[in-house]
C-alpha positions as CSV (number, residue, x, y, z in Angstrom):
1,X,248.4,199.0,-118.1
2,X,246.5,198.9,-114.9
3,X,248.3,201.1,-113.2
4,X,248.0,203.4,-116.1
5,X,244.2,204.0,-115.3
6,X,244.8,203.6,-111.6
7,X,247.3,207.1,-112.2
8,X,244.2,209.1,-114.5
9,X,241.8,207.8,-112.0
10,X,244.0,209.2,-109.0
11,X,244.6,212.5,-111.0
12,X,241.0,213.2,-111.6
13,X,240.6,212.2,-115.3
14,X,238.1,209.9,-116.1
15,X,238.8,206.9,-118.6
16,X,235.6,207.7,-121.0
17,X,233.6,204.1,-120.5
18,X,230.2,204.3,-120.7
19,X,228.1,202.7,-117.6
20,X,225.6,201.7,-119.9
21,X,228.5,199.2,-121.6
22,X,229.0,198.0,-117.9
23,X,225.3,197.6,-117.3
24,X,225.2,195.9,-120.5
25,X,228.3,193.6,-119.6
26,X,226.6,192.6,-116.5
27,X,223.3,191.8,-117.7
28,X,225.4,189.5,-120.7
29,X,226.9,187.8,-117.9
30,X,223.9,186.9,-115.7
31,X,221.8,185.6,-119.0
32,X,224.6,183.4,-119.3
33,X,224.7,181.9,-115.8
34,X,223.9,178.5,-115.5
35,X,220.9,177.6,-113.0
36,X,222.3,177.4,-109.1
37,X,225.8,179.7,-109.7
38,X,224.6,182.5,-107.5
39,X,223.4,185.6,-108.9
40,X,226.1,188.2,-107.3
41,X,228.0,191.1,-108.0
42,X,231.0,189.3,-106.5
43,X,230.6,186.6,-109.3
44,X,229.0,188.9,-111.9
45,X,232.6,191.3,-111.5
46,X,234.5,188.6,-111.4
47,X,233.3,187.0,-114.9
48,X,233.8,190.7,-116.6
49,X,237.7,190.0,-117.0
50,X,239.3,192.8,-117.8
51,X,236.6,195.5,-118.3
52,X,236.3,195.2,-114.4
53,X,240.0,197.3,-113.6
54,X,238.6,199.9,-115.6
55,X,235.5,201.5,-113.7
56,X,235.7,202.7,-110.0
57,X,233.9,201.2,-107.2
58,X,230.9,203.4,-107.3
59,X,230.3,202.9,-111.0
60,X,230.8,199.4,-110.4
61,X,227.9,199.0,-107.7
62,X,225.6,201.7,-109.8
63,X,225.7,199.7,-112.7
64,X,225.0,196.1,-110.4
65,X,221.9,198.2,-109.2
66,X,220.7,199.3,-112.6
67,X,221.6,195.4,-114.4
68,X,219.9,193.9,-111.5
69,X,216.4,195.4,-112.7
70,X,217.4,195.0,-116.1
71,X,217.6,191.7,-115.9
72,X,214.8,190.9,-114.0
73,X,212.7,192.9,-116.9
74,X,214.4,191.1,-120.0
75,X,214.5,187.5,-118.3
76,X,211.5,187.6,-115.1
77,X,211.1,183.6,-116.2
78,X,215.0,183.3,-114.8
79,X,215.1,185.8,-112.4
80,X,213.2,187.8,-109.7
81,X,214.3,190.9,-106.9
82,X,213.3,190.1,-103.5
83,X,214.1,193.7,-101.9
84,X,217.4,194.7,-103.0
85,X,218.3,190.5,-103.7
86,X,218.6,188.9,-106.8
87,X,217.1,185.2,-107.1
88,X,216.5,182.7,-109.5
89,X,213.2,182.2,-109.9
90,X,211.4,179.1,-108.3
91,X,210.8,177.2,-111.3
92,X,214.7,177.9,-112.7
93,X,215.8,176.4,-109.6
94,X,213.9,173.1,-110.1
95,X,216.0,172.9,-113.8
96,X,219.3,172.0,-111.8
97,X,220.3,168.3,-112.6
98,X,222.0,166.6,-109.9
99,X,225.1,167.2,-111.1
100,X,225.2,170.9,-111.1
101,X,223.6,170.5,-107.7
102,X,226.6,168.8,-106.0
103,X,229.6,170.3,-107.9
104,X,231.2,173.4,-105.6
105,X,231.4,176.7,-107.7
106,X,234.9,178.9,-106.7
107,X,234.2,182.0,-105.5
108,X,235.9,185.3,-105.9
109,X,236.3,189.1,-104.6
110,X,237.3,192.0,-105.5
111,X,237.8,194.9,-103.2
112,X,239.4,198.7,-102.9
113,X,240.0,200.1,-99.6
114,X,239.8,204.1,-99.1
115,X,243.6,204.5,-100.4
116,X,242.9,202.7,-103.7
117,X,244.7,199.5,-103.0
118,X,242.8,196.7,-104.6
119,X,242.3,193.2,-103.1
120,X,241.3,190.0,-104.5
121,X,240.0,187.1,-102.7
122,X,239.2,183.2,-104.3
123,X,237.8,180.4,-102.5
124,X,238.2,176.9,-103.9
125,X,235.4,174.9,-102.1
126,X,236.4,171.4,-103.6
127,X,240.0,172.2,-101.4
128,X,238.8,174.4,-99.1
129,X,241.5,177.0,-99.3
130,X,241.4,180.5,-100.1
131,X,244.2,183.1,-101.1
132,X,244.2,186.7,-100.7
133,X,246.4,189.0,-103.3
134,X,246.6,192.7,-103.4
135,X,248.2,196.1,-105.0
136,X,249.4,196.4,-101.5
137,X,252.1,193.5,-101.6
138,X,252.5,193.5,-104.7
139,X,249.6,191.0,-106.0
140,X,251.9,188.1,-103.9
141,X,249.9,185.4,-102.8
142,X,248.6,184.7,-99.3
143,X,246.7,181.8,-97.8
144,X,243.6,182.6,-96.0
145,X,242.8,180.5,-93.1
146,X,239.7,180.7,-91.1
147,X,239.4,184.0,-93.0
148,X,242.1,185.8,-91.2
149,X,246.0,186.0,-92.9
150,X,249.0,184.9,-91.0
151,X,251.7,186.9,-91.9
152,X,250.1,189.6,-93.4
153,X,249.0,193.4,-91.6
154,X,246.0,194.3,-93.2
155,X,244.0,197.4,-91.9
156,X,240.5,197.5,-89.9
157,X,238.7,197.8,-93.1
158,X,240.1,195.3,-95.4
159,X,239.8,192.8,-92.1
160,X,236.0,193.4,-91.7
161,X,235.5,192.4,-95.5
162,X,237.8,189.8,-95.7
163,X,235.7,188.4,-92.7
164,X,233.0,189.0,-94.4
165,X,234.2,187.1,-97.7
166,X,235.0,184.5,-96.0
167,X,232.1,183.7,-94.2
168,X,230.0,184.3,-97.5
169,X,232.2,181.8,-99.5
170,X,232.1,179.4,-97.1
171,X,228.7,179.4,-95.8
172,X,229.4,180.6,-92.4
173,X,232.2,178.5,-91.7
């Protein structure tokens, strides 16, 4: 099915989804967050399931830009924009019980290079392992390590965000 919309997409036809529903969908998710999960398009796309394959890239970080202040009007007890940053709002933070605290939330990715080939990346940090599966190689799985791939050629582009995945999910590590 995915490559279905991947084909219309590629031909120029558009699939008919409004970006308000996306907006919408976005916005849900966030008011559903629990204190501490981090408020970010990485995590808010990733909880969309399959809704997500359906919009491009651009639509995708239009509609984070327009839920962002959306949110932040229908919820400004929960949340607040510093600059172009999503927070949780002081006195949300000081909700979190210890146990939400201390418990590691995965973390995933999702990313299109300029050809279309989609990338996903998760990050358990209770193992500390990540994998790395793409269009490109058929969705197999890879281990990431250090955030680099042996075995696998990927291209400037998908190196520099990768890095860049890795060090957000692990804090710099």
């Amino acid at each position: 099915m995915r490559d279905v919309f991947a084909q219309a997409r590629r031909g120029g036809f558009d699939i008919g989804l409004p970006s308000g529903k996306l907006v919408k969908a976005m916005v849900e998710v966030l008011s559903e967050m629990p204190p501490g999960t981090r408020p970010s398009k990485a995590v808010v796309v990733c909880n969309l399931g399959p809704l997500r394959r359906t919009f491009k890239s651009r639509d995708i970080n239009a509609a984070w830009e327009a839920a962002k202040r959306q949110v932040v009007r229908e919820h400004p007890d929960r949340f607040r924009l510093n600059g172009k940053v999503l927070r949780w709002t002081s006195a949300t933070k000081g909700r979190m019980h210890g146990a939400e605290k201390s418990t590691p939330r995965p973390y995933s990715s999702r990313f299109a290079n300029r050809y279309g080939e989609e990338w996903e990346f998760e990050y358990d940090p209770s193992s500390g392992e990540g994998i790395l599966r793409g269009s490109d190689v058929d969705w197999q799985e890879y281990r990431v390590i250090g955030g680099r791939v042996p075995g696998l050629l990927l291209n400037e582009e998908e190196i520099q965000w990768l890095e860049r995945t890795w060090k957000e999910a692990t804090g710099g590590d």
